[in-house]
N, C-alpha and C positions, 0 to 999 in steps of 0.2 A: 381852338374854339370853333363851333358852330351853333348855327341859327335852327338847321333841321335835323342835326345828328349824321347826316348826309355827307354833306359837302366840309371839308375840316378846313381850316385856315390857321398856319403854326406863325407865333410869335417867337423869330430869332431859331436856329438851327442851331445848336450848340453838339459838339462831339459824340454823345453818347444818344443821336437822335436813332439811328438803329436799335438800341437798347426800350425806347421809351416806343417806337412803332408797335416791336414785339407785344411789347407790356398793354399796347391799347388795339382792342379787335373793334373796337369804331375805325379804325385805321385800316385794317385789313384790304387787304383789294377782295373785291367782289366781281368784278367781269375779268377776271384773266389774271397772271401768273406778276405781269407789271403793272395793274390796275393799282391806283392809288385813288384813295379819299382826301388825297391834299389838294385842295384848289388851287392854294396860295400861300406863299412864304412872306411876312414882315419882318423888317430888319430895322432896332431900333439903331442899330450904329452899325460899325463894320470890324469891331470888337474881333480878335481870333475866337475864342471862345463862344462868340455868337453866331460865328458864319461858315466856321470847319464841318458842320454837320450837313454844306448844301453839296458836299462831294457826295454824301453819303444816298444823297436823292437825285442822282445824275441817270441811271439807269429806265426811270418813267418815262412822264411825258414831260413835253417843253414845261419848263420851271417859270411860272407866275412869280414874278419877285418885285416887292413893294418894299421902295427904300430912298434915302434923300440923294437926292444929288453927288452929296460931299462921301457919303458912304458906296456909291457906286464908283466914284472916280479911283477912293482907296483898291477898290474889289476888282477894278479894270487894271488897275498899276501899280501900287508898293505890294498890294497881295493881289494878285489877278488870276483870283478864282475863278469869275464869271470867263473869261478867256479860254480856260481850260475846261470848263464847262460845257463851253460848244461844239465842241467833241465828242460829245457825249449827248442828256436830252436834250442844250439849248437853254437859253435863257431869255424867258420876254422880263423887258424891264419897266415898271411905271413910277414913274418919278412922285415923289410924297416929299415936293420942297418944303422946309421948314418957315412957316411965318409967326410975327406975334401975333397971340391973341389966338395962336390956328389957322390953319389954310382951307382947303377944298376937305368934304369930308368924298369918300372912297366908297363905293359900294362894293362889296368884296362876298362873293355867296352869301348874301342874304343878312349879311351884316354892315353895318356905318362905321367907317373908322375917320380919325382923321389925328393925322401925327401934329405934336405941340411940342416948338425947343423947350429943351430944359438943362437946368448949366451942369456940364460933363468935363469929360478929356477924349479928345480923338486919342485911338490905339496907339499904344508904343512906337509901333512899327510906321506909322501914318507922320508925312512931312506939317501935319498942324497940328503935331502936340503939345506943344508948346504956346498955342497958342489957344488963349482962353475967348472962345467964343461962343453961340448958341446954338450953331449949325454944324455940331459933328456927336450930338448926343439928343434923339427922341422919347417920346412918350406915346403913347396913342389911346387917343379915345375911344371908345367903344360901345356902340351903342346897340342893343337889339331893338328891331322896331315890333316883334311882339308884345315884348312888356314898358315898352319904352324906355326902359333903366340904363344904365350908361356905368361901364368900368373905367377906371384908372391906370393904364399897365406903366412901369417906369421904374425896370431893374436895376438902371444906373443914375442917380440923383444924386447931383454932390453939392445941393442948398434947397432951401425948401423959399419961396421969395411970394411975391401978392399973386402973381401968375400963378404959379401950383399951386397956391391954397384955392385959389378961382376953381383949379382942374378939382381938388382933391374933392372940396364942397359940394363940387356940380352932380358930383356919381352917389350911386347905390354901394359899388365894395369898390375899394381898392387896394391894388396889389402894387408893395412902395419897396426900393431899395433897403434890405438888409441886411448888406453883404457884412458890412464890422457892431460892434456891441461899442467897441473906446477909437476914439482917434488913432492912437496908439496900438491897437491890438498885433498887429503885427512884429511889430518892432521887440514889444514885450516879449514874445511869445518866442523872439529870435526864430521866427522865420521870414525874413526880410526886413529890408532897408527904408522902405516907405510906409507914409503916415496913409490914413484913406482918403484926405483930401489930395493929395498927390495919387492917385488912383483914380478921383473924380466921386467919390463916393460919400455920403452923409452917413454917419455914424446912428446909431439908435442914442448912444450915450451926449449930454451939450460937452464941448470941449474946447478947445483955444478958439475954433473959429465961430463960435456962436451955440445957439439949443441944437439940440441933435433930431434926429426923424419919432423921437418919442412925445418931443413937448410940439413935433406939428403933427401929429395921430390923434394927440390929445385935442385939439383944436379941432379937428375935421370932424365935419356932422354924417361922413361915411355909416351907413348899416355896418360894413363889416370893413374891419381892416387888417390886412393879411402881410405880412413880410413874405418876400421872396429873393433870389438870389443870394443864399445865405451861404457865406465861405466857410471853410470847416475850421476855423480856427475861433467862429462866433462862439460863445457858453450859451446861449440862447435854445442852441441846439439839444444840451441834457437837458431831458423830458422835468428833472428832478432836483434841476437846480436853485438858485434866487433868480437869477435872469429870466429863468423861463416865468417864476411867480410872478413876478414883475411885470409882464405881459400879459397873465391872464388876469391879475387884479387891473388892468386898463382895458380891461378889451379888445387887446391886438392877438390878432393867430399867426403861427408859425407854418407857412407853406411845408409839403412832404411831397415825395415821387408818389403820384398819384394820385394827391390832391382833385376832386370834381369838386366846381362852382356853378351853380346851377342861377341866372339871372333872372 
């Protein structure tokens, strides 16, 4: 995301972040062969999948990294990326503690952010997984102050409660956890063991544990509402499905590699 087309700021590094650099020539370096247009990296957790891609940006400059506490301590020790890191560009770290209600907002190139708990699972691999708390899963707000309008980002949502209908209300578009269509979708589909609230994830579909992320889209007075992080085992996915109709009769859009949102 950016404020001037200039200075870029990525939400979360995921593996295939060399893939998507290529794909974007607002990225491109412009003074020199290591020039990068990243200012800054946000981390909403310390997710494998969301943080394997900061190897792949070790080569630039010192690595801006905005993340909580609990996701640095993962990223210093059970996975101690940033460690290895500094061997490489270096890593400045700025802590984005998680509070109710919201904490400190961030001025980050020319953009407002401010990270908000929202109920998750710390990673597999993390000694607090097990443990159900609000401090090892973010969201972040986002605000441009040209238009004043304000996003919703929150790949990983595994309940939608008065707090995130506060967040979801407060914005212009938001972008909400898509990852499963059923509770079950997995398990069905026989490719794994676990349900998606044992992932930490809300379901678009209501299921054993309450409505799913369709009947809280429905509720939000969002302009636009977009799914993102979507597993490939979603139906959501065929452009030509019921699922997908089902979406476009609510008025929720389906994120794509490529995707521009203009605020």
């Amino acid at each position: 995301m950016s404020a001037d087309g200039e200075r870029w700021v990525l939400l979360n590094a995921s593996p295939d972040i060399g893939a998507q650099l290529r794909a974007s020539p607002a990225l491109w370096p412009r003074h020199g062969l290591r020039d990068s247009a990243i200012e800054a990296v946000v981390l909403m957790d310390s997710q494998i999948d969301h943080v394997a891609g900061l190897l792949s940006l070790r080569e630039g400059s010192r690595l801006q990294l905005y993340c909580t506490p609990e996701s640095h301590e993962d990223l210093t020790g059970s996975l101690p990326l940033l460690k290895a890191l500094e061997s490489y560009s270096g890593v400045s770290w700025h802590p984005m503690p998680l509070e109710p209600g919201g904490g400190t907002w961030h001025e980050i190139a020319g953009l407002r952010l401010q990270a908000v708990p929202v109920p998750g699972k710390a990673p597999p691999y993390s000694p607090r997984r097990q443990a159900e708390t609000r401090s090892d899963n973010a969201a972040v707000l986002i605000e441009a102050p040209a238009s004043g309008r304000r996003v919703f980002y929150a790949p990983g949502l595994a309940r939608v409660g008065e707090a995130e209908r506060r967040c979801l209300d407060g914005c212009d578009t938001v972008l909400v956890d898509g990852t499963f269509w059923t509770e079950d979708e997995m398990v069905a589909a026989g490719l794994g063991k676990k349900h998606a609230a044992d992932m930490g994830h809300l379901p678009q579909c209501d299921g054993p544990h309450g409505p799913g992320m369709l009947k809280a889209l429905d509720a939000c007075t969002a302009r636009r509402k977009v799914l993102i992080h979507i597993n490939n085992s979603n139906p959501i996915l065929d452009e030509d499905g019921p699922e997908r109709a089902e979406l476009v009769r609510r008025g929720i859009e389906v994120a794509f590699d490529g995707m521009e949102l203009e605020i």
